[in-house]
TINU-42036 format. One line per 4 residues: number of its first residue (from 1); their letters; for each residue x, y, z of N, C-alpha, C, O, CB. Coordinates in nm, 3 decimals. Each point is the difference from the previous one (the first is absolute). Glycine has a CB too. Layout:
N
NUM) A) X Y Z X Y Z X Y Z X Y Z X Y Z  ...
END
This chain:
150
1) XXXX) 11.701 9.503 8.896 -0.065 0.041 0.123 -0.152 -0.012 -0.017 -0.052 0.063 -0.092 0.245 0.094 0.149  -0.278 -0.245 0.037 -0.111 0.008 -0.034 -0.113 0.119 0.053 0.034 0.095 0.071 0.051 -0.330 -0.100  -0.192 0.216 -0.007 -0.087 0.163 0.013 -0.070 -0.053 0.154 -0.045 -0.113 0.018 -0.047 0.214 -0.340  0.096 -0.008 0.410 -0.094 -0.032 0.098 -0.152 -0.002 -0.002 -0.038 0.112 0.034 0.218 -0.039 0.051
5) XXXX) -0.239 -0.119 -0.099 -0.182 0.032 0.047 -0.039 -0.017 0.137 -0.008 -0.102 0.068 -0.065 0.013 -0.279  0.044 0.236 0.243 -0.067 -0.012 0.118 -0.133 -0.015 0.028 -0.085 0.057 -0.067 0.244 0.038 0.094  -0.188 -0.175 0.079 -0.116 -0.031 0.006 -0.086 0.046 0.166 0.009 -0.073 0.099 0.090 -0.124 -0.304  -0.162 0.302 0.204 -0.045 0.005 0.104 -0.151 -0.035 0.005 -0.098 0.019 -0.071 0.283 0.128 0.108
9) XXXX) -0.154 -0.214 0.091 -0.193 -0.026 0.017 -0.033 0.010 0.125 0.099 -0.003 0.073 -0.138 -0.165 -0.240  -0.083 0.181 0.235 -0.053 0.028 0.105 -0.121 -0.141 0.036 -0.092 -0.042 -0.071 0.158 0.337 0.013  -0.023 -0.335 0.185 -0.128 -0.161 0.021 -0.021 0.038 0.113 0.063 0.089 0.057 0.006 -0.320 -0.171  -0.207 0.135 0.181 -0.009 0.003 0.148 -0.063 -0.166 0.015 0.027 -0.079 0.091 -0.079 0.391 -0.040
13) XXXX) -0.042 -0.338 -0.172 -0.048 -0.132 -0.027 0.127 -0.070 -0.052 -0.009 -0.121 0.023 -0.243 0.189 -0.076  0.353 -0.039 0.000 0.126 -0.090 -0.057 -0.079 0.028 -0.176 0.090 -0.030 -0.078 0.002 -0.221 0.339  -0.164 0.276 -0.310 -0.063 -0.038 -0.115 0.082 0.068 -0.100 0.024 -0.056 -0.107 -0.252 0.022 0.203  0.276 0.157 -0.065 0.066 0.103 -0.059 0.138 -0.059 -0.053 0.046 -0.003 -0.114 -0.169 0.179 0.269
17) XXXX) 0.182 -0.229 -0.010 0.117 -0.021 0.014 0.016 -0.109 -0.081 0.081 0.017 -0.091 -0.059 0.083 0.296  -0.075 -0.207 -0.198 -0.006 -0.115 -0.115 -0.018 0.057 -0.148 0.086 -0.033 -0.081 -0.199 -0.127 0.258  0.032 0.224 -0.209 -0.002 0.050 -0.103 0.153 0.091 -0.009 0.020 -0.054 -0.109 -0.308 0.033 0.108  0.350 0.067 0.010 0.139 0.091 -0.031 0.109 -0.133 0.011 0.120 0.019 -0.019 -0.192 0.267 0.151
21) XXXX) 0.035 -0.381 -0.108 0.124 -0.103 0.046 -0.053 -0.049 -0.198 0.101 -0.027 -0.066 -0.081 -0.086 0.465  -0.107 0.106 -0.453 -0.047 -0.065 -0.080 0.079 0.102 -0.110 0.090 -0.041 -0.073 -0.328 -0.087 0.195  0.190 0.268 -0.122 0.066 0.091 -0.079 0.140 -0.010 -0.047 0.041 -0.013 -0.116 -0.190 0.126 0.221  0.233 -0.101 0.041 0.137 -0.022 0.009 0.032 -0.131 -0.040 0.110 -0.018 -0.052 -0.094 0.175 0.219
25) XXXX) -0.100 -0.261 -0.150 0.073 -0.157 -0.109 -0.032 0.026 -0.162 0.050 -0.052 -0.100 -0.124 -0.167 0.306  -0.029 0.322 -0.191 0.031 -0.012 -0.239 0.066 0.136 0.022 -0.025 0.047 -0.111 -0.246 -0.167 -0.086  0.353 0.240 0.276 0.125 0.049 -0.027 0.085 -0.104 -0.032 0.030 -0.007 -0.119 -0.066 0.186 0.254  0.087 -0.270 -0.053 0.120 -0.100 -0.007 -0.046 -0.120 -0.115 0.067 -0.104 0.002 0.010 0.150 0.283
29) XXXX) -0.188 -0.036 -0.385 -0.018 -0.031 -0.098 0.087 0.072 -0.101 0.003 -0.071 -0.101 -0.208 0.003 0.192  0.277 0.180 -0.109 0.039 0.099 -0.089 0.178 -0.013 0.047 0.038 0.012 0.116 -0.310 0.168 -0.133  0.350 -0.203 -0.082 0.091 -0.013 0.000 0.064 0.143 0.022 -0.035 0.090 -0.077 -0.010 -0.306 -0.039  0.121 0.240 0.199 0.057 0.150 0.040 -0.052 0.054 0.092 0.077 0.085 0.044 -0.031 -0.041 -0.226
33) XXXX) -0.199 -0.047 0.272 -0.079 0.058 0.100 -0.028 -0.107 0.077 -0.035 -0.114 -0.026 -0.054 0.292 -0.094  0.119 -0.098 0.255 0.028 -0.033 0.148 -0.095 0.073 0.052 0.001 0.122 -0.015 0.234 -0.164 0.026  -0.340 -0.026 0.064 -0.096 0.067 0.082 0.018 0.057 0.142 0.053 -0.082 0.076 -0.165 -0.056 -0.210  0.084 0.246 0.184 0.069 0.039 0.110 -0.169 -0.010 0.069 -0.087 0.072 -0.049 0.365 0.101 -0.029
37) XXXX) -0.307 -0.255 0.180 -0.119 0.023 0.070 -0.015 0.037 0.120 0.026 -0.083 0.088 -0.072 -0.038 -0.210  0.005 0.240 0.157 -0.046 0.101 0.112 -0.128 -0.014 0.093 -0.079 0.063 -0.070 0.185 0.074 -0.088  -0.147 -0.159 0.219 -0.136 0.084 0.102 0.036 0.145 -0.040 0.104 0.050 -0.042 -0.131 -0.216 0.295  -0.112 0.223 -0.221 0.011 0.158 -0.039 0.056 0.040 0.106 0.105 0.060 -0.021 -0.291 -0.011 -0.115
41) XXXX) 0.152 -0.062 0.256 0.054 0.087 0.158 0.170 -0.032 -0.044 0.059 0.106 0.020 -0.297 -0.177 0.233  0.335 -0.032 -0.304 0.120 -0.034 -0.033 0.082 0.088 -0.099 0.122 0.010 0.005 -0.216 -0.218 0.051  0.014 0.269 -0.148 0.076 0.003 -0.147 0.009 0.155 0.034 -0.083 0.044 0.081 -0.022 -0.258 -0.286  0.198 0.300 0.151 0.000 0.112 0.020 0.034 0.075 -0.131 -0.022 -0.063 -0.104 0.064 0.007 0.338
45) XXXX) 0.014 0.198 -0.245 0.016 0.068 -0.119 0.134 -0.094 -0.056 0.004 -0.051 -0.111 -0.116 0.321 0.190  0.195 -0.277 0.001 0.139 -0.067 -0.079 -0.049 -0.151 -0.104 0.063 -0.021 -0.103 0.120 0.109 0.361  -0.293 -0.179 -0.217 -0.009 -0.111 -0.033 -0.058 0.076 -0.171 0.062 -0.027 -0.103 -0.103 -0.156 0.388  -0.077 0.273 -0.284 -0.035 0.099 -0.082 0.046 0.048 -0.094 -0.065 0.020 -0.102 0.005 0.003 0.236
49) XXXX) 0.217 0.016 -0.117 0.052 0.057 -0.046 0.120 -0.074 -0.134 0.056 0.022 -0.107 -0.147 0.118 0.350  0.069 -0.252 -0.123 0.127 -0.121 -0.068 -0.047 -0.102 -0.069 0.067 -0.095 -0.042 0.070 0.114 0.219  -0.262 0.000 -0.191 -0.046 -0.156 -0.087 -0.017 0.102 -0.169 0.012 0.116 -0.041 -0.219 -0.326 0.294  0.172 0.064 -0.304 0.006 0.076 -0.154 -0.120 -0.008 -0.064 -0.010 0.038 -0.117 0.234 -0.094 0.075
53) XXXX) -0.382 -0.017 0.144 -0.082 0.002 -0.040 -0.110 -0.066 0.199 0.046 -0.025 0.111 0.091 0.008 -0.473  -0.243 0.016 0.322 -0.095 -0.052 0.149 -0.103 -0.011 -0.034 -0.064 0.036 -0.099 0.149 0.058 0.260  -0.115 -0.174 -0.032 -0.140 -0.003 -0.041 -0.082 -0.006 0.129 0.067 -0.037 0.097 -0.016 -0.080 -0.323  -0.189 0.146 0.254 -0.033 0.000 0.107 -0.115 -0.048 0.022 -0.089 0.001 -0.086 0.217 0.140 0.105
57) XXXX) -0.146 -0.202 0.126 -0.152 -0.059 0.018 -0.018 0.021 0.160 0.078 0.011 0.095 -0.078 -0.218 -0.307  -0.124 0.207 0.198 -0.101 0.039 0.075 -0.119 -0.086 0.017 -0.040 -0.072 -0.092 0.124 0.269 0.030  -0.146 -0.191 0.186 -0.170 -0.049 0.041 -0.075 0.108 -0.076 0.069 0.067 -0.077 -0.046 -0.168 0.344  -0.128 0.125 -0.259 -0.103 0.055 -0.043 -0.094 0.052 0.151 -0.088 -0.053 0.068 0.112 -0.109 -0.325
61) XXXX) 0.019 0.236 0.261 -0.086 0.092 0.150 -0.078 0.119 -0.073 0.036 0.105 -0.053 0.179 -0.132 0.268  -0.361 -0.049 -0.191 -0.071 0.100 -0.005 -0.012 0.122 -0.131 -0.050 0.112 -0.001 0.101 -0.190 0.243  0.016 0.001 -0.343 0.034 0.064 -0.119 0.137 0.083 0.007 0.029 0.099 -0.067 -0.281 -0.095 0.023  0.318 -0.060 0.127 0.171 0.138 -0.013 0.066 -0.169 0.057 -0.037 -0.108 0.044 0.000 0.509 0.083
65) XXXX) 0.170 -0.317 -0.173 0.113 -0.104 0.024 0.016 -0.020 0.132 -0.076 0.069 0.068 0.193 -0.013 -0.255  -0.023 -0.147 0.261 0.008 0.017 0.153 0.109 0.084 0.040 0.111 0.025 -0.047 -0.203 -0.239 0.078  0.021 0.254 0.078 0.047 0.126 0.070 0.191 -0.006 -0.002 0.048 0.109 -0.033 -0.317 -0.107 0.218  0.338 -0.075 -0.164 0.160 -0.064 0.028 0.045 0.035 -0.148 0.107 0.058 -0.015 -0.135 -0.293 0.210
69) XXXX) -0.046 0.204 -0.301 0.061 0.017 -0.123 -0.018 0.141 -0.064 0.053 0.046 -0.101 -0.084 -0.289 0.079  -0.082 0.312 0.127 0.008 0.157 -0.071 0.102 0.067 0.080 0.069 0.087 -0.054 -0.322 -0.057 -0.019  0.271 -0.063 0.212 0.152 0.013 0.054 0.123 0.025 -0.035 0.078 0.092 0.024 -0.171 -0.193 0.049  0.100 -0.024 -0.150 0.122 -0.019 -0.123 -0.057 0.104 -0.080 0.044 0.114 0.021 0.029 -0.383 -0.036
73) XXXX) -0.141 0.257 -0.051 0.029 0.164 -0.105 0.028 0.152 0.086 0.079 0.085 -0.039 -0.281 -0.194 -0.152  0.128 0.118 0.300 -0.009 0.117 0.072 0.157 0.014 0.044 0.054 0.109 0.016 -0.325 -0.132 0.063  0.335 -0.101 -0.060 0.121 0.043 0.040 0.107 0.003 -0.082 0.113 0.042 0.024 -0.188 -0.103 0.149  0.010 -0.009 -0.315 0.139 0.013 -0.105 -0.087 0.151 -0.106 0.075 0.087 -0.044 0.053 -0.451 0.019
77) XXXX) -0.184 0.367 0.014 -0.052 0.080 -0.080 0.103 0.137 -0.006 0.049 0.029 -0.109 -0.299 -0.144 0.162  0.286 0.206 0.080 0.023 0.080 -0.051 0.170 0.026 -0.039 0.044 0.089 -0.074 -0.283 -0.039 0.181  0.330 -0.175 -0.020 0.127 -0.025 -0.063 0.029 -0.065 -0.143 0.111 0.010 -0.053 -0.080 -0.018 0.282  -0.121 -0.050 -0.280 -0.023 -0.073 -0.109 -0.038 0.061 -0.137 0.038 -0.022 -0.115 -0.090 -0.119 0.288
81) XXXX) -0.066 0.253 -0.101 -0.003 0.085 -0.116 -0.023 -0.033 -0.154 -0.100 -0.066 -0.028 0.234 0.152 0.187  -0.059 -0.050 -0.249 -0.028 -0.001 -0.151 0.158 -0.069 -0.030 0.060 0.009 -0.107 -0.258 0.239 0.055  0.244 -0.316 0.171 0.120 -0.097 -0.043 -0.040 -0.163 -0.029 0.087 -0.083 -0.022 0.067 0.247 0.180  -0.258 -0.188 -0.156 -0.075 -0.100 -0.071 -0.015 -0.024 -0.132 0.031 -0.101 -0.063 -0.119 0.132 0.225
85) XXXX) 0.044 0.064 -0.195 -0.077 0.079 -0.180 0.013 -0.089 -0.060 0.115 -0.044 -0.012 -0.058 0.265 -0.031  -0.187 -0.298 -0.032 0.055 -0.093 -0.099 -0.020 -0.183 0.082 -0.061 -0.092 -0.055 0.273 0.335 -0.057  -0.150 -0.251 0.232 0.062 -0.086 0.056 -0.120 -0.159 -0.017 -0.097 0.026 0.071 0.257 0.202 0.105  -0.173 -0.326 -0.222 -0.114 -0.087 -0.014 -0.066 -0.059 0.131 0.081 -0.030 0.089 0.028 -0.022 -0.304
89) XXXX) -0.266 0.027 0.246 0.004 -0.001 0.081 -0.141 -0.117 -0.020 -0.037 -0.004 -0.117 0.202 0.249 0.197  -0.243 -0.333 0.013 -0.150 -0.078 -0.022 0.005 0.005 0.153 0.079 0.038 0.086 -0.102 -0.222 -0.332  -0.138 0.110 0.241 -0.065 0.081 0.142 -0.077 -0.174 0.020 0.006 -0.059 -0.109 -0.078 0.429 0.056  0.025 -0.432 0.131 -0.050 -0.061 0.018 -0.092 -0.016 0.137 0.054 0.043 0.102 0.106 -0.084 -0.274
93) XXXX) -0.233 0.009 0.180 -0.110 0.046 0.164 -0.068 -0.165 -0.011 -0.002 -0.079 -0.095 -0.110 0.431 0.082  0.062 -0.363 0.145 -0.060 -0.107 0.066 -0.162 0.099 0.097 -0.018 0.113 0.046 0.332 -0.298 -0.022  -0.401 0.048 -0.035 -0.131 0.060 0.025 -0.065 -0.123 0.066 0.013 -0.120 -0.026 -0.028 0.302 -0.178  -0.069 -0.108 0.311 -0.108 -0.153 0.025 -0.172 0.097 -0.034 -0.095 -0.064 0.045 0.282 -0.126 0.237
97) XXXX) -0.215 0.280 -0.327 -0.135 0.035 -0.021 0.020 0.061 -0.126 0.066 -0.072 -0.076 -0.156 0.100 0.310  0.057 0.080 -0.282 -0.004 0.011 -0.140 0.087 0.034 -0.073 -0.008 -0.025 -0.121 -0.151 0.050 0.159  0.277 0.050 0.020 0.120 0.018 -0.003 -0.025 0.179 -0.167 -0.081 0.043 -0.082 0.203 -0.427 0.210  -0.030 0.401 -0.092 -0.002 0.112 -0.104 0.099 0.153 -0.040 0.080 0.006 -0.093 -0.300 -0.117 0.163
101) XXXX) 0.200 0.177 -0.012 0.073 0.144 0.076 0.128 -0.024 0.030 0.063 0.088 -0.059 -0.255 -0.014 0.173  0.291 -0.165 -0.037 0.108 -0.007 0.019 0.102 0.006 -0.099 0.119 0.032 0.007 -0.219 -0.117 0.148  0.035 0.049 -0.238 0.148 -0.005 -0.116 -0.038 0.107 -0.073 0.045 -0.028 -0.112 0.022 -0.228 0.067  -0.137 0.392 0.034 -0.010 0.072 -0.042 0.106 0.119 0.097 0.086 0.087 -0.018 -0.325 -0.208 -0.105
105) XXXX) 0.158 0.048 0.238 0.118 0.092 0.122 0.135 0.012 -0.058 0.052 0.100 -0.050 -0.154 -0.203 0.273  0.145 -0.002 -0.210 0.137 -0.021 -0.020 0.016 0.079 -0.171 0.079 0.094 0.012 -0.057 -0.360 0.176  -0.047 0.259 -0.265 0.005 0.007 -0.153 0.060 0.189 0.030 0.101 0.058 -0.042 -0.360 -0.290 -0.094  0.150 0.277 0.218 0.021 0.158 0.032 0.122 0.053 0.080 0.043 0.116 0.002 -0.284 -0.122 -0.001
109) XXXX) 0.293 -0.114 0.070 0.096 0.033 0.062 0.169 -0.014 -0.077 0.108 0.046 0.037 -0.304 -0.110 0.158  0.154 -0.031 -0.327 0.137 -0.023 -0.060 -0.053 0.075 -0.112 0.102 0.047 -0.050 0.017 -0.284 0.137  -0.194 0.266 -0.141 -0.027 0.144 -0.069 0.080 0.114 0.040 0.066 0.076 -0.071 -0.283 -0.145 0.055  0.201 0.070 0.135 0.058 0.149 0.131 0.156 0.031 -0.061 0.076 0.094 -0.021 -0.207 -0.197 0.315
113) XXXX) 0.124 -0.044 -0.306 0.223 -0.053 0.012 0.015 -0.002 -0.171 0.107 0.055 -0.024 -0.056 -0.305 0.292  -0.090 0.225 -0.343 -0.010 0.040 -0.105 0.067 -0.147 -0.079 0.063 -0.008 -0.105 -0.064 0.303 0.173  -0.050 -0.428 0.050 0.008 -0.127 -0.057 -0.110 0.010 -0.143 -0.105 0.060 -0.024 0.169 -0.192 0.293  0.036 0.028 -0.350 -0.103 -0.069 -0.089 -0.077 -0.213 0.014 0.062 -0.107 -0.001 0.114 0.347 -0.168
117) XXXX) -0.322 -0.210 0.178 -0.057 -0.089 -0.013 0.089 -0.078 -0.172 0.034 0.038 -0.112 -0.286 0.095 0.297  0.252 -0.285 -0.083 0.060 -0.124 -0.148 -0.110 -0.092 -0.046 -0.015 -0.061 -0.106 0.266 0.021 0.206  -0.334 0.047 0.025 -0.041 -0.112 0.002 -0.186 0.009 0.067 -0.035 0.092 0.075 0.343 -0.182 -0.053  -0.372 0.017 -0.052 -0.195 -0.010 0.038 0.059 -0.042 0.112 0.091 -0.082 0.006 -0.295 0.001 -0.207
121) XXXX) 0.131 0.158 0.327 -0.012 -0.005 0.129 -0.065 -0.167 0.044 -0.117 -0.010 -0.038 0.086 0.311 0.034  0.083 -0.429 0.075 -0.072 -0.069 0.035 -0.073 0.022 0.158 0.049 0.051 0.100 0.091 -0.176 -0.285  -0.297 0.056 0.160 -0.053 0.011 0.139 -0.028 -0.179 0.009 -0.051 -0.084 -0.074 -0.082 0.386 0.081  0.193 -0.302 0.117 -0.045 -0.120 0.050 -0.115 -0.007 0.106 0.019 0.080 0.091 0.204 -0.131 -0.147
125) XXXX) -0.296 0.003 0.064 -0.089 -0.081 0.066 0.010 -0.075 0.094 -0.007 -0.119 -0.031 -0.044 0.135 -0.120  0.077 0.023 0.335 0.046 -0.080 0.069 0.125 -0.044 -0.007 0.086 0.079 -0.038 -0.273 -0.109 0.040  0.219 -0.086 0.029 0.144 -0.063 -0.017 -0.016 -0.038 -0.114 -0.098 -0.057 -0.048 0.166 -0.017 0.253  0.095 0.125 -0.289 0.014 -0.087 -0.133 -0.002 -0.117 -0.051 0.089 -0.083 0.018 -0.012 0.208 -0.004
129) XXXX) -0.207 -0.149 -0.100 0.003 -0.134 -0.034 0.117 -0.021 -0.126 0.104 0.063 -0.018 -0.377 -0.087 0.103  0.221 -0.075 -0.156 0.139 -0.026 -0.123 -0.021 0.082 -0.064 0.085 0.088 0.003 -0.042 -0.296 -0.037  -0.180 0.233 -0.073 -0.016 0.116 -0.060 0.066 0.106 0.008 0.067 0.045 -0.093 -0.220 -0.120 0.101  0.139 0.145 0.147 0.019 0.087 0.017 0.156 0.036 -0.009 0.052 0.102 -0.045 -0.274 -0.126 0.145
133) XXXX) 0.293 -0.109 -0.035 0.163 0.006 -0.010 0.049 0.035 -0.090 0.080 0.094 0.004 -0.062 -0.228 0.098  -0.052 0.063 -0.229 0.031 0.012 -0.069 0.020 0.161 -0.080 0.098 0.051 -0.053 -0.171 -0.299 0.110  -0.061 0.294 -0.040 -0.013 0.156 -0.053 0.114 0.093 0.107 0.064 0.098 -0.041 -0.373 -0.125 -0.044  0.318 -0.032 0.241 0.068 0.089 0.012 0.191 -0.037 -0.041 0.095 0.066 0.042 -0.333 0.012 0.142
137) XXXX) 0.244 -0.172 -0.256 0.103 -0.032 -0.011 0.038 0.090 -0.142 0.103 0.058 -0.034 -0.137 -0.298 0.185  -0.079 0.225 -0.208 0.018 0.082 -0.144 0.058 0.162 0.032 0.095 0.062 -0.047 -0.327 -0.214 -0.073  0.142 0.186 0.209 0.025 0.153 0.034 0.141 0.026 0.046 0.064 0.104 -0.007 -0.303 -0.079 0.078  0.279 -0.162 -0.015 0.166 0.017 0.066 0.072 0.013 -0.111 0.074 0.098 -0.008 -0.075 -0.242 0.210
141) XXXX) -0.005 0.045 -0.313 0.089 -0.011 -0.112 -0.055 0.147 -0.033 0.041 0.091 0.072 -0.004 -0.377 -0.157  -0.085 0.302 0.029 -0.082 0.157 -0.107 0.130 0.107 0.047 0.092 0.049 -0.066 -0.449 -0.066 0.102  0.315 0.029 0.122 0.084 0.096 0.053 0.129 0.020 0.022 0.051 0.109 0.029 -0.210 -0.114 0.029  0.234 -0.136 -0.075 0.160 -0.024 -0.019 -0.001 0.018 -0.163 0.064 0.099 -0.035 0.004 -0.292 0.260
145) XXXX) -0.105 0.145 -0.295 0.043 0.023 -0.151 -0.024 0.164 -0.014 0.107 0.054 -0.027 -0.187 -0.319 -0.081  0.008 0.326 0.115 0.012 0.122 -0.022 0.090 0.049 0.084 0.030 0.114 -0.037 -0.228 -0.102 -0.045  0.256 -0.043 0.178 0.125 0.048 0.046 0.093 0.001 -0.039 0.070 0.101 0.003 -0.130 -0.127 0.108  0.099 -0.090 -0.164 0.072 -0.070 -0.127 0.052 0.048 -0.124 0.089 -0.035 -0.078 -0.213 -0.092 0.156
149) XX) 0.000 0.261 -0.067 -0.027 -0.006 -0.190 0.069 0.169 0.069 0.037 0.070 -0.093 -0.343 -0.269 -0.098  0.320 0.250 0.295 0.045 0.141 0.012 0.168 0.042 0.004 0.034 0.118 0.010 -0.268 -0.114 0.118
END
């Protein structure tokens, strides 16, 4: 049975969203993990509950994550609880000015859940160039193998 990774992300430029499509192809780099990919307004506590590891991305607003993806925590947070604990998790954000604060956002919110960080947070820059794919492809694999390894 393979491990799910969920992947939620939040876009309005598409920049986001390309980037999590990139994530979820180096999950399906990892033999045994199946990427499950969400919009945040989509994914709820059950998707949360049932994967065996995630990962999440975000724009960069203003230094906090976007508003749809603190949603998703606000609404899984308190069924979800400390039934996470442990659970692996990477964060990745998209930016068009200096970008920064968002993935700290997020870091506090799977702190909350009592996820563990696998993996260095990637920030992309606009739309993903190759570089960038690539890193976020790494973060996909990172986060299925440590699923792997539980």
């Amino acid at each position: 049975m393979s491990k799910q990774i969920l992947i939620v992300y939040h876009t309005q430029s598409g920049n986001t969203e390309k980037a999590a499509m990139e994530v979820a192809d180096g999950v399906r780099c990892v033999d045994g993990a199946e990427p499950v990919v969400k919009p945040a307004a989509d994914a709820g506590t059950e998707d949360l509950l049932s994967c065996d590891a995630a990962c999440f991305g975000t724009p960069d607003y203003m230094a906090y994550m976007a508003g749809l993806l603190k949603d998703f925590f606000d609404r899984t947070q308190g069924p979800v609880d400390k039934k996470n604990s442990g659970k692996p998790y990477g964060v990745f954000m998209t930016y068009a000015g200096k970008g920064g604060g968002a993935v700290e956002s997020v870091r506090i919110m799977c702190r909350a859940l009592r996820m563990e960080e696998v993996a260095e947070p990637v920030r992309v820059k606009n739309a993903p160039d190759e570089e960038a794919a690539k890193a976020l492809r790494a973060l996909g694999a990172a986060v299925a193998r440590a699923a792997l390894q539980e």
